[in-house]
KEDO-502159 format. One record per residue (C-alpha): x, y, z; residue in three letters. Coordinates in Angstrom, 2 decimals, padded with zeros to 5 digits. Last residue first. Example, Ala and Ser with C-alpha at 12.3 -4.5 7.8 and 13.67 -1.06 7.14 Angstrom:
residues 2
       u       v       w   r
  013.67 -001.06  007.14 Ser
  012.30 -004.50  007.80 Ala
***
This chain:
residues 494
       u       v       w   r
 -051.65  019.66 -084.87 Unk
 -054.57  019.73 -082.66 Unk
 -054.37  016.47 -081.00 Unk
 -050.21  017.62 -080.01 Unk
 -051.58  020.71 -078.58 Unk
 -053.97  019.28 -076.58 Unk
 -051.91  016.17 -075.32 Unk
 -048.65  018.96 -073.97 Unk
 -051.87  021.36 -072.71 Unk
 -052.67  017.97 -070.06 Unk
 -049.08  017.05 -069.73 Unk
 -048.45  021.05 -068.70 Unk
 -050.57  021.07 -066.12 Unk
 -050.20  017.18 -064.69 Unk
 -046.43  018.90 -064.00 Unk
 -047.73  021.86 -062.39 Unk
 -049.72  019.73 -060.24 Unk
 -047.00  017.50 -059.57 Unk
 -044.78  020.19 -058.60 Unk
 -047.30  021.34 -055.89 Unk
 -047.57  025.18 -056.17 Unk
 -044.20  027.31 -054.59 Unk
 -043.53  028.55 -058.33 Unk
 -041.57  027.58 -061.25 Unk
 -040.71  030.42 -064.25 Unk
 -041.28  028.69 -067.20 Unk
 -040.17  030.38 -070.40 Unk
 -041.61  028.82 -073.53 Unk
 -039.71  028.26 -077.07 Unk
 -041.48  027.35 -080.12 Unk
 -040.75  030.38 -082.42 Unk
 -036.50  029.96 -081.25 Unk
 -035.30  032.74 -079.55 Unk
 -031.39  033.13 -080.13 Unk
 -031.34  034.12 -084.54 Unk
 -034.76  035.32 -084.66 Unk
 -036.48  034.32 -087.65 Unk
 -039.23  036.64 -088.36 Unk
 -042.79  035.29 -089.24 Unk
 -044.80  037.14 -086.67 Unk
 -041.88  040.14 -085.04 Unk
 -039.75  039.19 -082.01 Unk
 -038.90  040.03 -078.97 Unk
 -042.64  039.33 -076.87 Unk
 -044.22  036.66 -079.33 Unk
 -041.04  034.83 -079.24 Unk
 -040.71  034.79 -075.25 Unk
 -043.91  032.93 -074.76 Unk
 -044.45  032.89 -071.36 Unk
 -045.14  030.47 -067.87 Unk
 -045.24  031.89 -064.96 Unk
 -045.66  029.65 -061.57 Unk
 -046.91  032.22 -058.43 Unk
 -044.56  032.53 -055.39 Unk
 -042.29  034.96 -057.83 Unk
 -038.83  034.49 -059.34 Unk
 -040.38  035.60 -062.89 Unk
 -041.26  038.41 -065.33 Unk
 -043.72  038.13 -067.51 Unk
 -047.80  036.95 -067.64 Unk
 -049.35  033.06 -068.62 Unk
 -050.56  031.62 -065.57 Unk
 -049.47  028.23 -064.95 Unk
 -051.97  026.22 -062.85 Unk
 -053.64  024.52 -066.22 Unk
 -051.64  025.18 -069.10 Unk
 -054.23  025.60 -072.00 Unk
 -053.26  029.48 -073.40 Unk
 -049.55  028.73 -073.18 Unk
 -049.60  025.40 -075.21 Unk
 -051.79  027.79 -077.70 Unk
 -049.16  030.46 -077.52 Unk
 -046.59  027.67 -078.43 Unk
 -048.82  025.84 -081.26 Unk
 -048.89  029.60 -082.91 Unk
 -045.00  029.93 -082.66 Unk
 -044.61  026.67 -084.36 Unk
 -047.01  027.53 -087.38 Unk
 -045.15  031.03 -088.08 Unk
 -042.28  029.60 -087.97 Unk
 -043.01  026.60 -089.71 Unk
 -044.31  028.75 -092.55 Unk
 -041.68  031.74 -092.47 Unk
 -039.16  028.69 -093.55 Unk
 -040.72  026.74 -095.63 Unk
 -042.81  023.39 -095.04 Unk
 -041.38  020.07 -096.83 Unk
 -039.52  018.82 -094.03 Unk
 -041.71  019.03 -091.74 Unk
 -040.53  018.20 -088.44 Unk
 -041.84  020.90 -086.18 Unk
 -040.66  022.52 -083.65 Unk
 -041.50  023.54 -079.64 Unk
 -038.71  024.14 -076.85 Unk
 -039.57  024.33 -073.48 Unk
 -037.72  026.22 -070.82 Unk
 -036.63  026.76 -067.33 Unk
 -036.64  028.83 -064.58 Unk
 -036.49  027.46 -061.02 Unk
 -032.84  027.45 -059.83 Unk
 -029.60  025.18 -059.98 Unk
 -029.28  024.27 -056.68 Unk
 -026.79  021.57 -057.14 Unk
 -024.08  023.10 -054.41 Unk
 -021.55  023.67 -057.00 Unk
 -023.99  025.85 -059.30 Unk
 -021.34  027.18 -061.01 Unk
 -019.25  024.65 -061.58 Unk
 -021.93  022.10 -062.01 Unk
 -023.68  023.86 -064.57 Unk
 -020.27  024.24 -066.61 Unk
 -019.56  020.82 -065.94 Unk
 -023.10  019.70 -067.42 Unk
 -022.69  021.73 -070.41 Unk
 -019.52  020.88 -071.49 Unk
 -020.45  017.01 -070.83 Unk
 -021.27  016.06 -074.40 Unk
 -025.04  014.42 -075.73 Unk
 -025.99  017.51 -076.95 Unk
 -030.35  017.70 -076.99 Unk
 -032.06  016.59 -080.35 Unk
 -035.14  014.90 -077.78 Unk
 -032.69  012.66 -076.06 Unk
 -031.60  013.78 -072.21 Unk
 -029.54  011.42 -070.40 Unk
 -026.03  013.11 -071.56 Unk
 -027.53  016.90 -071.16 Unk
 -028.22  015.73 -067.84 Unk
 -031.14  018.48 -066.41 Unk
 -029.67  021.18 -063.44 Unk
 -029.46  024.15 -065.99 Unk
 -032.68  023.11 -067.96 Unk
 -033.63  023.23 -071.13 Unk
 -036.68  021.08 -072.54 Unk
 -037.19  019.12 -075.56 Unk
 -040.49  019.12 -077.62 Unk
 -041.87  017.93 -080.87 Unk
 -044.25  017.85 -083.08 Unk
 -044.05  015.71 -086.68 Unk
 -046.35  013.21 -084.56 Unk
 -046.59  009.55 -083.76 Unk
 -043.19  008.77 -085.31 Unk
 -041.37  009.43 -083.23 Unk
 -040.47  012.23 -080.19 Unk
 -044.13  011.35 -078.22 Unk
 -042.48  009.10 -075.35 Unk
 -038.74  010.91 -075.66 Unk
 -040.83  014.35 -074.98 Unk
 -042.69  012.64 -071.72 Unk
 -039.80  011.64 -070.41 Unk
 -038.32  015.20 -071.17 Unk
 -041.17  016.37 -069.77 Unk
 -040.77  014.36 -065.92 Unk
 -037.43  015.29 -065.86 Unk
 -038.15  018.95 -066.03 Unk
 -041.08  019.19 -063.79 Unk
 -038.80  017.60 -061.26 Unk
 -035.81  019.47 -061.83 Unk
 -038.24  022.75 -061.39 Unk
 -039.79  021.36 -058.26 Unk
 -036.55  021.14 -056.70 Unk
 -035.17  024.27 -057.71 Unk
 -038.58  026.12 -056.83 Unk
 -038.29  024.43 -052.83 Unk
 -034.66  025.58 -052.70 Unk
 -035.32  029.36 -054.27 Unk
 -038.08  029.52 -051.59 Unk
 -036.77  028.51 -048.66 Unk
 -033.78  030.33 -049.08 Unk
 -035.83  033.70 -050.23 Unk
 -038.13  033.15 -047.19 Unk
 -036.61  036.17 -045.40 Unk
 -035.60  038.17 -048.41 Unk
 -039.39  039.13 -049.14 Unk
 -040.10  040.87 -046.32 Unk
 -036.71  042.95 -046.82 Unk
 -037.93  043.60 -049.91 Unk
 -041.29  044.99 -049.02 Unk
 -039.68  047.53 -046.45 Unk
 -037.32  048.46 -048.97 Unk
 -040.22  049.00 -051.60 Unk
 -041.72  050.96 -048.32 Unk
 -038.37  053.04 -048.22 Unk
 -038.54  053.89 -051.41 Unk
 -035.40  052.94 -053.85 Unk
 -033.35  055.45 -055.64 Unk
 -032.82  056.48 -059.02 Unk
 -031.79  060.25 -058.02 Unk
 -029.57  060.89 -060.58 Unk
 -026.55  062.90 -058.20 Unk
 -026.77  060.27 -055.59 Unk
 -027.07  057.19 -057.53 Unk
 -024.43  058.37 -060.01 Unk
 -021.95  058.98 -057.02 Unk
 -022.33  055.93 -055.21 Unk
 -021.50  053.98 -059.04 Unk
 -018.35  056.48 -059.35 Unk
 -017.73  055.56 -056.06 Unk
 -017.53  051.73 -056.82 Unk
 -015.04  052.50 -059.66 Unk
 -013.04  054.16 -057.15 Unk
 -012.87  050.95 -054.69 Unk
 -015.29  049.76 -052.82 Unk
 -014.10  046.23 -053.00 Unk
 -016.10  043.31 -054.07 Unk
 -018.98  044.91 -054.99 Unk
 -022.85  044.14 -054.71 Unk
 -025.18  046.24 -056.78 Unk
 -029.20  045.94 -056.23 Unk
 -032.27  046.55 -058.33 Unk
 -036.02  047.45 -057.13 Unk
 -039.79  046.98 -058.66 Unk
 -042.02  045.31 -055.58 Unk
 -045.08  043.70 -055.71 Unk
 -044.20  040.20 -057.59 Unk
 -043.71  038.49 -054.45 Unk
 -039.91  036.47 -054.53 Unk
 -039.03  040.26 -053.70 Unk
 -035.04  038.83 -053.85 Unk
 -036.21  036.05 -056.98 Unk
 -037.71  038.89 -059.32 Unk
 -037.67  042.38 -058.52 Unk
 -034.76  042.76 -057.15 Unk
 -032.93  042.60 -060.08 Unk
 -029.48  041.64 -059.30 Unk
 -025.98  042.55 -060.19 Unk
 -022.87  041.38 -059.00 Unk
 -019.55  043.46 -058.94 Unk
 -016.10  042.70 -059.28 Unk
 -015.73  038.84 -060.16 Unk
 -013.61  036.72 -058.17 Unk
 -014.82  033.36 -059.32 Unk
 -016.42  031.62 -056.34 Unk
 -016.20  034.61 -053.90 Unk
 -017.36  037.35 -055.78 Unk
 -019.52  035.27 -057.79 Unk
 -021.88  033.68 -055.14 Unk
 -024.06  031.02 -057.10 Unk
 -027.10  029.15 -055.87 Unk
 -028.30  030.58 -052.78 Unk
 -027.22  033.66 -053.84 Unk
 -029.55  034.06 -056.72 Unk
 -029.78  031.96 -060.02 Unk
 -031.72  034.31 -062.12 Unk
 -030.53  037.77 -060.64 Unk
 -026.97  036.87 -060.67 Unk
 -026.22  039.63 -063.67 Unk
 -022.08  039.08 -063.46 Unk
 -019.92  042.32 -063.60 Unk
 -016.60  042.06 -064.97 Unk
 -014.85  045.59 -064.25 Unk
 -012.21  047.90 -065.84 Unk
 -010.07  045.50 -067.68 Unk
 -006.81  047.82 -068.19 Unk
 -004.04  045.31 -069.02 Unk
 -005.30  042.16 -070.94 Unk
 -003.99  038.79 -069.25 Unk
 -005.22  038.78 -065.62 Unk
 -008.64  039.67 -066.32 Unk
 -009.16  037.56 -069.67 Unk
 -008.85  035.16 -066.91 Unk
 -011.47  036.07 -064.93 Unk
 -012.98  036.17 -067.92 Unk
 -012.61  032.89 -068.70 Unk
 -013.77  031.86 -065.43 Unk
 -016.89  033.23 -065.66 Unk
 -018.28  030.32 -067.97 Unk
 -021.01  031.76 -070.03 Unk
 -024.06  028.92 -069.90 Unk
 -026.79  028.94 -071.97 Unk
 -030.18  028.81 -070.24 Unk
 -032.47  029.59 -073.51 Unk
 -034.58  032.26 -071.82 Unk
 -032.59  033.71 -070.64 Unk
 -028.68  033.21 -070.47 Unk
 -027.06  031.35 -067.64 Unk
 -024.05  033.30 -066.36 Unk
 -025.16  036.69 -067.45 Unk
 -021.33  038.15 -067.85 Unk
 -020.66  041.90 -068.86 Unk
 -017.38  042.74 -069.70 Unk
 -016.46  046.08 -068.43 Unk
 -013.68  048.81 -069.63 Unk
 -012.20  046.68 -071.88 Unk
 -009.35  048.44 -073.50 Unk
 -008.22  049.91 -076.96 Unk
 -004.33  050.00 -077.52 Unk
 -004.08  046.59 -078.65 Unk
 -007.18  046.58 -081.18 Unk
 -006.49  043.69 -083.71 Unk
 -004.64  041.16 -081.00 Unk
 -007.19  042.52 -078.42 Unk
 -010.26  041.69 -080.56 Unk
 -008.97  038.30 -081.34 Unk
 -007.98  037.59 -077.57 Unk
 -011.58  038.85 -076.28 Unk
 -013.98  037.04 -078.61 Unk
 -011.37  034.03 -078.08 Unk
 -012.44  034.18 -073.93 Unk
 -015.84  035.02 -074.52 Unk
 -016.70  032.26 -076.59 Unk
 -016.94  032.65 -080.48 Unk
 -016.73  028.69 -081.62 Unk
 -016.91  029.15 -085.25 Unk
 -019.18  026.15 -085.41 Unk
 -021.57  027.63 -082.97 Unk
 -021.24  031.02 -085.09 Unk
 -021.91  029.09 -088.36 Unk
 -024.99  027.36 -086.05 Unk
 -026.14  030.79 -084.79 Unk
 -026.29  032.32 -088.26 Unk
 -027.90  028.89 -089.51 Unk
 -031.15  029.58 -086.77 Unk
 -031.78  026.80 -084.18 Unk
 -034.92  025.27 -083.42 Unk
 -036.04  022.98 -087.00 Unk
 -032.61  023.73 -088.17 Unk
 -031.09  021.28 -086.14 Unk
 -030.13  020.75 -082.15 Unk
 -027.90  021.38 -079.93 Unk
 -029.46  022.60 -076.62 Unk
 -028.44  023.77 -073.38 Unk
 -025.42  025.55 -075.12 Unk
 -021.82  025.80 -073.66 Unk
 -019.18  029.17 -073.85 Unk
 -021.68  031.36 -074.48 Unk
 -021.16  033.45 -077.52 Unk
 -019.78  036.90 -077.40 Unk
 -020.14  040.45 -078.48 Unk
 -017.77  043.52 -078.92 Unk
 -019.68  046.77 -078.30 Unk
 -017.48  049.98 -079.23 Unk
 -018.08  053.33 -077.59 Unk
 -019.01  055.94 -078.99 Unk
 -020.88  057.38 -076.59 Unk
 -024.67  057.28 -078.00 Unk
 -023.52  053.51 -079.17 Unk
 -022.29  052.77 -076.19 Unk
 -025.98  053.53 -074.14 Unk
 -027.62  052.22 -076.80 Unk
 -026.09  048.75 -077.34 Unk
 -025.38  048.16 -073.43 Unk
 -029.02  049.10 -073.15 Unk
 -030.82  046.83 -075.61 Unk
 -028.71  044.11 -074.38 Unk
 -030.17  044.82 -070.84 Unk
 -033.46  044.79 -072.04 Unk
 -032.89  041.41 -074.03 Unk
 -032.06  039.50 -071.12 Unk
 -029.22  036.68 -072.83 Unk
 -027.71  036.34 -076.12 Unk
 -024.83  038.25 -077.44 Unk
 -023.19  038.24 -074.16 Unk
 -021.20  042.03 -074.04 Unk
 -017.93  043.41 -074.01 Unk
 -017.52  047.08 -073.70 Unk
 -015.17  048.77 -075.05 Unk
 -012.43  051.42 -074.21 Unk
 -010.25  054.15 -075.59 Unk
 -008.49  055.45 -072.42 Unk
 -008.64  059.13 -072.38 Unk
 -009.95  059.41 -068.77 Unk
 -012.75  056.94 -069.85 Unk
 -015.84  058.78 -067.93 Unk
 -018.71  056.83 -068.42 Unk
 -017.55  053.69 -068.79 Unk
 -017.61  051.78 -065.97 Unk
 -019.09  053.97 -063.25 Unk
 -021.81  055.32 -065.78 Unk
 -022.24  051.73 -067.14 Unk
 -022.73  050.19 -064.09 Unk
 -025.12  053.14 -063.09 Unk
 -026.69  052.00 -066.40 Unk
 -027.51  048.44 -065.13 Unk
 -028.98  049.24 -061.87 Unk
 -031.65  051.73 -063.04 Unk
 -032.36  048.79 -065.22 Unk
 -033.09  046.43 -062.22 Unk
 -035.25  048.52 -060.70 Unk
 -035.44  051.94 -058.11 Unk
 -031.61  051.24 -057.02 Unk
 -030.70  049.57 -053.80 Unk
 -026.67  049.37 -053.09 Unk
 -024.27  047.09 -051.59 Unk
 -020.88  047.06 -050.08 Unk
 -017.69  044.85 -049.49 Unk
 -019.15  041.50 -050.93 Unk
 -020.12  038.10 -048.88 Unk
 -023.32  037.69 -051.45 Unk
 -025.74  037.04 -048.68 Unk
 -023.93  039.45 -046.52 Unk
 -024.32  042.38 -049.16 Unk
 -028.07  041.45 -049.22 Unk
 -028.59  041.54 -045.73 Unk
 -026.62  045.02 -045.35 Unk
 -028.34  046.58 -048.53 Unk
 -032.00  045.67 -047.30 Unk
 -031.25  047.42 -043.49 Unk
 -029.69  049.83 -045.32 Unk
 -033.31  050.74 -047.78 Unk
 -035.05  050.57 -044.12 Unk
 -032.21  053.03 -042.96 Unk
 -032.66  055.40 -046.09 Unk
 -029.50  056.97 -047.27 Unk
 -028.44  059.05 -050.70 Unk
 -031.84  060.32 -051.57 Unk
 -032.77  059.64 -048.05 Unk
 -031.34  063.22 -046.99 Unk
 -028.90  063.44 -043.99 Unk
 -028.25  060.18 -042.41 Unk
 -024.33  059.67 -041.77 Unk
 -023.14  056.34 -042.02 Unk
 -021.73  054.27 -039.19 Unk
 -024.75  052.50 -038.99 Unk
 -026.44  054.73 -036.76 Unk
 -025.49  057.96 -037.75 Unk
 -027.54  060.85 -036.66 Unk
 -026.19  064.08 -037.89 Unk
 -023.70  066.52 -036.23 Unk
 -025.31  070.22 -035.09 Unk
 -023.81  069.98 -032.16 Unk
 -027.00  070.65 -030.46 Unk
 -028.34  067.21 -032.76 Unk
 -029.27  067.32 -036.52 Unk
 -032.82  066.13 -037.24 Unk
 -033.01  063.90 -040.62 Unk
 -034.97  063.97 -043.46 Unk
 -036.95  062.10 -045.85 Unk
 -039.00  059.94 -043.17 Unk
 -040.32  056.97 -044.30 Unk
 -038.07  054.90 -042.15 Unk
 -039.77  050.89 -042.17 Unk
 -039.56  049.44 -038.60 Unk
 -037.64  046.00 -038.53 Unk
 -039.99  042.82 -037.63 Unk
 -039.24  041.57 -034.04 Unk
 -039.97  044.55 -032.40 Unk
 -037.65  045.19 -029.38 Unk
 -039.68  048.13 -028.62 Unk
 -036.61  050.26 -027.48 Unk
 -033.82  048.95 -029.52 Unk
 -036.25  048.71 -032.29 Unk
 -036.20  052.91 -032.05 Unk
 -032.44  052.63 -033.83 Unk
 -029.00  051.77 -032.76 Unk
 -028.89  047.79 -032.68 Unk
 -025.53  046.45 -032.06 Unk
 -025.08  044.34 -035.08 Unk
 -025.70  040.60 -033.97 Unk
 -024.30  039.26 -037.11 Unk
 -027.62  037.59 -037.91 Unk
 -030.20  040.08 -036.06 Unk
 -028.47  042.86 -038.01 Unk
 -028.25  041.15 -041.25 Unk
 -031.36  040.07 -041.62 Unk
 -032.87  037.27 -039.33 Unk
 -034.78  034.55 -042.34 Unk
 -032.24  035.74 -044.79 Unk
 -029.25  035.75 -042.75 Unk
 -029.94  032.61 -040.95 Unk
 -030.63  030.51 -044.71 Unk
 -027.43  032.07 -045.67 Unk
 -025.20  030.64 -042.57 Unk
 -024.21  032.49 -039.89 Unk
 -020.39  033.09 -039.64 Unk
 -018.77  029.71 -037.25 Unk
 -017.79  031.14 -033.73 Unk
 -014.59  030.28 -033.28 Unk
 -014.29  027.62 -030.23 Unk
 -013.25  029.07 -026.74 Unk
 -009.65  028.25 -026.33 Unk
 -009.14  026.29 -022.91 Unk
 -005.48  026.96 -021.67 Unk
 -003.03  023.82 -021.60 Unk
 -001.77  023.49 -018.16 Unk
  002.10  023.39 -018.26 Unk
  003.00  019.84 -016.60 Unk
  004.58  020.04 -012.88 Unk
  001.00  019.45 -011.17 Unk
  000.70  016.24 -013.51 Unk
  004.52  015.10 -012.51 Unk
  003.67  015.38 -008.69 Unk
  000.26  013.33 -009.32 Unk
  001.89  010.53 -010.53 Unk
  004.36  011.16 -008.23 Unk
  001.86  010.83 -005.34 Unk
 -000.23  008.38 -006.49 Unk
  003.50  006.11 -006.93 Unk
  004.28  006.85 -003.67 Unk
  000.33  005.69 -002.41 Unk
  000.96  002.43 -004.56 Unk
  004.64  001.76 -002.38 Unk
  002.67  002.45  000.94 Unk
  000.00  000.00  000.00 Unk
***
């Protein structure tokens, strides 16, 4: 006993002697995006709260209506996020509380509201090209892709003189003949005019001219192409004097892709309006940058000096709407692969010789290698999807694709007799309703020809047939039973 009780104490001797290792208190882990949409910003970082809410502790965040702000006996403004308040042209706390959430989602520097999308889109172009300091610059745009923004680019560079230089997407959602695509877009498939050749052949002819943004919309609509934003990344780090590369996130949302961080793009661009409201009640657009750095001012600057600023009951809205956007991107991705698996199964059925109609859908998130139906049978597509969308939410728009195998028929005839089968598929979806825009609780379905194009034209991106789905919070199956049902109608009436 008296030899065990030395050894205790020795034991214990040696254990005293050691140097005590000091608890570290775990890191706390950043909240994740489904916390900062349903809390905000504030709630989510646990921002010390400045405002009236710290008296009523309301749970919902007050909306600021007021247009001006009462200077203390010092005469110094209020400034509870660090940022003066002196006129809500410039600043707006509910239109902060928006920017701060929305800046988090994306993991930038800084955000900003704008009145809608397009106000968005030209203060890019102010801050990118608006003032050139001598520099001869271009723009370089996506060929194909939100026509409105297209239009803009085009107008606003060709009032400046400023020289557009156009790209095709680096993969295609579909491949298919005549019957869908156009021969100007085939010769241009076959030419293979990406971004990142686009940008070395105009910089080997034009060496002293420089891009002052490239524009990027990662999966064009309506037709879902993909434009890998790698390559300009890389077109970043060749070519001297790239201004900015701004990527138009407002189809796939944060919850799907985050630019800044996965590629290293400068500034993001959303239109509110769609997925962010996820309500169809609000008209707003957003800017997210990766460093506020002088282009970023320039941007600041045009908001403040044009005005095209977002009400604070818009803001209000939005921030109402960002709570559930998590929930409700998830829930419309899954319902979207669902409704698109299920119709290209039900293409394949009817793609023989039952009928000269057929159909094939595009999809981000859809195999292009299990697909039939005319679609491309090579990966490109699928690895592009899959690098942007890492985390396999790929969204909830998608289309269909309409055409007719008739050999015989001329041109302007099976264009004009496609594009008439589409607004009648339209006109008999049950559960669909048949209205723009998209990202919304309610399931949109359109056709996109009838809006872009003239009856009879060819249109080298927007194929007659083609329908924009924009997937809702409905039951999938319903939607799916939907478009079976006008899928059987049209094909009896052809």
């Amino acid at each position: 006993m008296t030899r065990d009780r030395e050894i205790g104490r020795d034991a214990r001797a040696r254990a005293l002697s050691r140097p005590r290792r000091r608890r570290t208190s775990r890191r706390a882990m950043p909240p994740r995006q489904a916390t900062v949409c349903a809390q905000g910003a504030e709630r989510a970082f646990e921002v010390p709260r400045t405002t009236p809410r710290d008296v009523t502790r309301s749970v919902v965040p007050p909306m600021y209506p007021s247009t001006t702000y009462a200077r203390d006996e010092n005469h110094e403004l209020p400034a509870p996020s660090g940022r003066a308040l002196c006129y809500a042209r410039p600043d707006n706390p509910s239109v902060r509380a928006c920017e701060e959430t929305l800046r988090a989602l994306e993991r930038g520097e800084d955000c900003a509201m704008f009145s809608s999308g397009m106000a968005a889109v030209t203060a890019v172009l102010e801050g990118t090209l608006g003032d050139s300091d001598g520099t001869r610059t271009a723009a370089l745009a996506p060929r194909r892709g939100y026509f409105a923004v297209r239009q803009k680019i085009n107008e606003y560079c060709a009032s400046r003189g400023i020289e557009v230089v156009t790209y095709d997407p680096s993969s295609y959602a579909c491949d298919v003949g005549d019957e869908v695509v156009s021969s100007a877009d085939a010769r241009r498939r076959e030419e293979g005019t990406s971004l990142s050749r686009t940008a070395r052949a105009f910089a080997e002819r034009f060496p002293s001219t420089v891009f002052g943004l490239i524009w990027i919309e990662p999966t064009a609509n309506p037709t879902w192409d993909i434009t890998d934003i790698g390559e300009a990344m890389q077109i970043v780090q060749e070519q001297r004097g790239v201004g900015c590369v701004c990527v138009d996130a407002t189809v796939l949302t944060p919850i799907c892709c985050q630019p800044l961080v996965q590629f290293g793009c400068h500034i993001v661009m959303h239109s509110a309006t769609k997925y962010l409201n996820g309500h169809s009640d609000v008209v707003a657009g957003a800017l997210i940058t990766k460093e506020c750095d002088a282009t970023w001012e320039k941007i600041l600057h045009h908001r403040k000096m044009s005005g095209p600023t977002m009400g604070s009951f818009d803001a209000y809205l939005l921030s109402r709407g960002m709570r559930t956007l998590d929930v409700r991107v998830r829930r419309q991705s899954k319902s979207a692969m669902y409704i698109a698996e299920r119709l290209q199964e039900l293409f394949d059925e009817w793609n023989g010789p039952r009928t000269t109609l057929r159909g094939i859908v595009l999809y981000p998130g859809l195999r292009r290698g299990e697909a039939v139906g005319g679609c491309s049978s090579e990966s490109t597509y699928d690895a592009h999807a899959e690098l942007l969308c890492p985390n396999g939410v790929y969204g909830g728009m998608l289309s269909i694709v309409l055409y007719i195998m008739n050999p015989n028929a001329s041109d302007s005839s099976r264009v004009l007799k496609t594009a008439e089968l589409a607004r009648l598929f339209a006109s008999k979806t049950r559960h669909w309703t048949c209205a723009t825009s998209l990202g919304g609780y309610e399931s949109l379905i359109e056709h996109r020809y009838s809006v872009e194009c003239k009856p009879g034209e060819v249109h080298p991106h927007i194929p007659p047939g083609l329908l924009r789905l924009s997937v809702g919070l409905e039951d999938e199956r319903d939607l799916f039973d939907g478009l079976q049902q006008s899928w059987t109608h049209v094909v009896a009436s052809n």
